[in-house]
C-alpha positions in Angstrom: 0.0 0.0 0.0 1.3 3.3 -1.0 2.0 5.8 2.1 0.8 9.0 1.2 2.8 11.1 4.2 1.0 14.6 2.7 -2.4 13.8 3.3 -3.8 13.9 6.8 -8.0 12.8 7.3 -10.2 15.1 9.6 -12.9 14.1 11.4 -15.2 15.5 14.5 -12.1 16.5 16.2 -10.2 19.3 14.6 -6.4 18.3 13.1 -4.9 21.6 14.3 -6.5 22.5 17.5 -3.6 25.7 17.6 -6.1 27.4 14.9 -7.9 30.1 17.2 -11.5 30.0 15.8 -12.4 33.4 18.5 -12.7 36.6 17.4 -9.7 39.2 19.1 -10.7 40.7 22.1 -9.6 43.9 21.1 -11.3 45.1 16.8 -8.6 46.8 16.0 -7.1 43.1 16.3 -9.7 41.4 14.5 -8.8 42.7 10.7 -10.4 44.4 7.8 -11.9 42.2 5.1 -12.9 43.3 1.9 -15.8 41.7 -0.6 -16.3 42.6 -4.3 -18.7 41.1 -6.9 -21.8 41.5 -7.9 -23.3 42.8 -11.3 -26.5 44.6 -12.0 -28.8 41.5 -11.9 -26.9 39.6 -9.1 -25.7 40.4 -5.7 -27.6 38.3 -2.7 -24.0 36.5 -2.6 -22.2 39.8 -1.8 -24.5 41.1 0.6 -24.4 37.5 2.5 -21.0 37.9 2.7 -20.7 41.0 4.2 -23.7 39.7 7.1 -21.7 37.0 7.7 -18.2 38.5 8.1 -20.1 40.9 10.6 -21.5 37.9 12.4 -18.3 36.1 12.7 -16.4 39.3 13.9 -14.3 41.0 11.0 -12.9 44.0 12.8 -13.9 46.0 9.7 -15.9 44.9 6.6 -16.1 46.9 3.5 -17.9 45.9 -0.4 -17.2 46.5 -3.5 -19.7 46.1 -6.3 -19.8 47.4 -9.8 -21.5 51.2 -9.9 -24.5 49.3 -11.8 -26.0 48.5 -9.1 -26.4 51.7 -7.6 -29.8 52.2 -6.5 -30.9 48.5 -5.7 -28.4 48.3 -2.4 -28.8 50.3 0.5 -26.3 53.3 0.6 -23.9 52.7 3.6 -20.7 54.0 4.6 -19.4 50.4 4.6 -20.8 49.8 0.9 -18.6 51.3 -2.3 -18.8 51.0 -6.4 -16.5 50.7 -9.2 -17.0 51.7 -12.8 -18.9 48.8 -14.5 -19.0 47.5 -18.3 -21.8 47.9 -20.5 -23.3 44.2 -20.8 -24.0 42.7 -17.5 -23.6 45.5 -15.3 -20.2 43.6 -13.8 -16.9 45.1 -13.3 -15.4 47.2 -16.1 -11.7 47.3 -17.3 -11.2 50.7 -15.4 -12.6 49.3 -11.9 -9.3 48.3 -11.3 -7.8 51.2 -10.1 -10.6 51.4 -7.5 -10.5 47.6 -6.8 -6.8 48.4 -5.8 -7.3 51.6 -3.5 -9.8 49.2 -1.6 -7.4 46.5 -1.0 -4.6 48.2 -0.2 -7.4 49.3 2.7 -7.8 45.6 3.7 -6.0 42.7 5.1 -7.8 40.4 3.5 -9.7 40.5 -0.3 -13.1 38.2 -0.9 -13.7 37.5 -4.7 -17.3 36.3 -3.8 -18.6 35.9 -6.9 -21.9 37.3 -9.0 -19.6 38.4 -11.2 -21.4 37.5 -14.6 -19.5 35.8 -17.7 -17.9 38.7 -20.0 -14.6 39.2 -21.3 -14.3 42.4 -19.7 -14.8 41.4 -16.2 -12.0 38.5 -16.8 -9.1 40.7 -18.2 -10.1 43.7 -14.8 -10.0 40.5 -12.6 -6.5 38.9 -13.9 -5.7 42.5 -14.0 -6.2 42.9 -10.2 -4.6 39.8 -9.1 -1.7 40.7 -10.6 -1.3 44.0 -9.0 -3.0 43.0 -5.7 -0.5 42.5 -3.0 -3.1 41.2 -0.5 -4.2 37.5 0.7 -7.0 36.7 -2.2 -9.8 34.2 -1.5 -12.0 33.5 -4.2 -15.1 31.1 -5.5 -18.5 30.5 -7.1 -18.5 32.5 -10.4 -15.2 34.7 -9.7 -13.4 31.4 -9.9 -14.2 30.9 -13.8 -14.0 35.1 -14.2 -10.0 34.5 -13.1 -9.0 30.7 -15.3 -9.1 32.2 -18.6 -5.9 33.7 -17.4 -4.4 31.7 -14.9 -1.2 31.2 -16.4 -0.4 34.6 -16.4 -1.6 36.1 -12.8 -0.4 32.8 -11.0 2.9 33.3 -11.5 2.8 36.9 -10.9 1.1 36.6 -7.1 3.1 36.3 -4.5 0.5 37.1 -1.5 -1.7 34.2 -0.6 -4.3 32.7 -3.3 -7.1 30.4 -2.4 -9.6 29.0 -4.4 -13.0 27.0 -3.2 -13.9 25.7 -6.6 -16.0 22.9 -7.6 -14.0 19.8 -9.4 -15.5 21.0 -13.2 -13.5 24.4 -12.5 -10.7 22.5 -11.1 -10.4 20.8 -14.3 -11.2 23.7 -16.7 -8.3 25.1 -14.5 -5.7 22.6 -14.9 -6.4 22.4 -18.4 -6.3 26.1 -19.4 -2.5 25.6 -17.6 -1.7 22.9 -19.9 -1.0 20.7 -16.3 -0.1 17.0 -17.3 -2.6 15.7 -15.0 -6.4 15.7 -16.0 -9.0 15.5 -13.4 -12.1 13.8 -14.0 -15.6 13.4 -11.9 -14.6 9.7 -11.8 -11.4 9.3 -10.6 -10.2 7.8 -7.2 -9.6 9.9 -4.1 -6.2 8.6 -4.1 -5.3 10.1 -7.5 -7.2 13.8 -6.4 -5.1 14.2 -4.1 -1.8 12.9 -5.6 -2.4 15.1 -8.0 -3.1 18.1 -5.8 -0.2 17.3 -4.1 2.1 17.6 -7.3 0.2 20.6 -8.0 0.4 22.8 -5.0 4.3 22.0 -5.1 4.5 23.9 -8.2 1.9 26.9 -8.1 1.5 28.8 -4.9 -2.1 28.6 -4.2 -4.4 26.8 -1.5 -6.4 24.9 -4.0 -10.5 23.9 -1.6 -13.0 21.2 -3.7 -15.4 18.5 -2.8 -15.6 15.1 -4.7 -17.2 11.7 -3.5 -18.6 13.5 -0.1 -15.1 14.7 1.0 -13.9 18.2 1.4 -10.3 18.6 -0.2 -7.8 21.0 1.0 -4.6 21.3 -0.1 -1.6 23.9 -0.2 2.4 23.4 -0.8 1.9 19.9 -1.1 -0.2 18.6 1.9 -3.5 17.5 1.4 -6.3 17.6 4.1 -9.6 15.5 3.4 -12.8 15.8 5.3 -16.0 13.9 5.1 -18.8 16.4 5.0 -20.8 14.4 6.9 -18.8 15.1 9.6 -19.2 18.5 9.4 -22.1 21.3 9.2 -21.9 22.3 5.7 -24.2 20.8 3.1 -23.1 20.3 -0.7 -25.3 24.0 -0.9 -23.7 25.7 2.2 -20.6 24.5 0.9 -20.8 27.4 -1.8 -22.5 30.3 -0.6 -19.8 32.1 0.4 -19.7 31.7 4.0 -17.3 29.2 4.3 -14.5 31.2 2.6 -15.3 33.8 4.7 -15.0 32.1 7.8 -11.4 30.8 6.3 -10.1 34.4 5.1 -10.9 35.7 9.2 -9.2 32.3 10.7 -6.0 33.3 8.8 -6.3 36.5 9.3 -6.4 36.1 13.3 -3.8 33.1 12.8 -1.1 34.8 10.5 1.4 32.5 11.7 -0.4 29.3 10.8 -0.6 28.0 6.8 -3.5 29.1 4.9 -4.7 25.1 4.8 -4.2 24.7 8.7 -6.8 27.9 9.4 -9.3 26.2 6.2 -9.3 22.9 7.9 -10.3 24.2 11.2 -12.8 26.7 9.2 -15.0 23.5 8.3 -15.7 22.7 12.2 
């Protein structure tokens, strides 16, 4: 039997118990996170977001959508807007610059997702994660936004990248980067996470799926599984957005601790 020393199996009891959950005592301590997606049709996602990073205890939570949707949202000091393209109301080429000032605000940047599916909204996007010097988290819709150029951005980052994306946009992923290794729907745990492991040793991100009821975690090689049956998410929960929220606070009130450490512990 093959001994795959990288991958570690979680269960009711957490794997890295040194991952503190709490919110800081003090809110200057407890970190400012910043949301952005939407478009002019689309934006329950965002909003949930931001309700949830408020529940869990960001010290400071600010959003981002595209100035489309000006009007349908409640004005808030908390709530801001970016030039948006023509089409589906999402982010324009020129909301970069505005999508940059924002982050360089934050600790942390939430690509939530409701982004739409225009070629415009992709090259701002790859555009911003080039640029962006900030931890990224990102999923739902935002994740196929940012693979048409993966190749490029990737190798540019060099602050934290992690993506919740579902095995299809795995795959799309892999493929768009010409990896040697294809994932299908079918395949055995086993190879998933072989492959992930290979993977995460060559491109710097935290790379979060699902396949055959187990969440998949994995970042500079290690792999964490963990059956969702043992957790509180559903296959639906698992993508709304509140999740990766939860994640991008644990690391930011564990900044010691790897990115896949403070995810793990996020699913309890």
């Amino acid at each position: 039997m093959v001994d795959y020393d990288y991958w570690e199996k979680q269960g009711i009891s957490p794997l890295f118990p040194e991952v503190d959950l709490d919110r800081p005592e003090q809110r200057r301590l407890a970190g400012k996170i910043l949301i952005i997606g939407g478009n002019k049709n689309a934006f329950f996602t965002v909003a949930n977001a931001m309700q949830v990073a408020d529940k869990i205890g960001a010290g400071e939570v600010r959003v981002l959508m595209p100035s489309s949707v000006k009007g349908q949202v409640p004005s808030t000091p908390e709530v801001y807007f970016a030039q948006s393209e023509k089409g589906s109301g999402a982010f324009g080429k020129e909301a970069v610059s505005e999508m940059l000032v924002q982050a360089d605000w934050a600790d942390t940047v939430v690509l939530i997702g409701d982004v739409g599916k225009n070629a415009e909204t992709t090259v701002a996007l790859a555009d911003f994660l080039r640029k962006c010097m900030k931890p990224v988290f990102i999923t739902r819709d935002a994740v196929d936004a940012i693979i048409p150029e993966v190749a490029d951005w990737s190798l540019l980052r060099e602050a934290e990248t992690c993506l919740l994306l579902t095995l299809p946009q795995l795959q799309r992923m892999l493929r768009t980067m010409y990896y040697p290794k294809v994932v299908t729907l079918s395949m055995p745990m086993n190879q998933l996470v072989e492959t992930l492991h290979k993977f995460t040793l060559s491109f710097g991100m935290t790379i979060v799926t699902f396949h055959d009821g187990q969440i998949i975690v994995a970042q500079s090689g290690n792999v964490i599984t963990q059956p969702i049956s043992d957790t509180d998410w559903t296959q639906l929960t698992l993508w709304d957005g509140s999740l990766l929220v939860r994640a991008a606070l644990a690391q930011q009130w564990n900044p010691a601790i790897e990115t896949y450490k403070c995810f793990a512990a996020a699913l309890l």
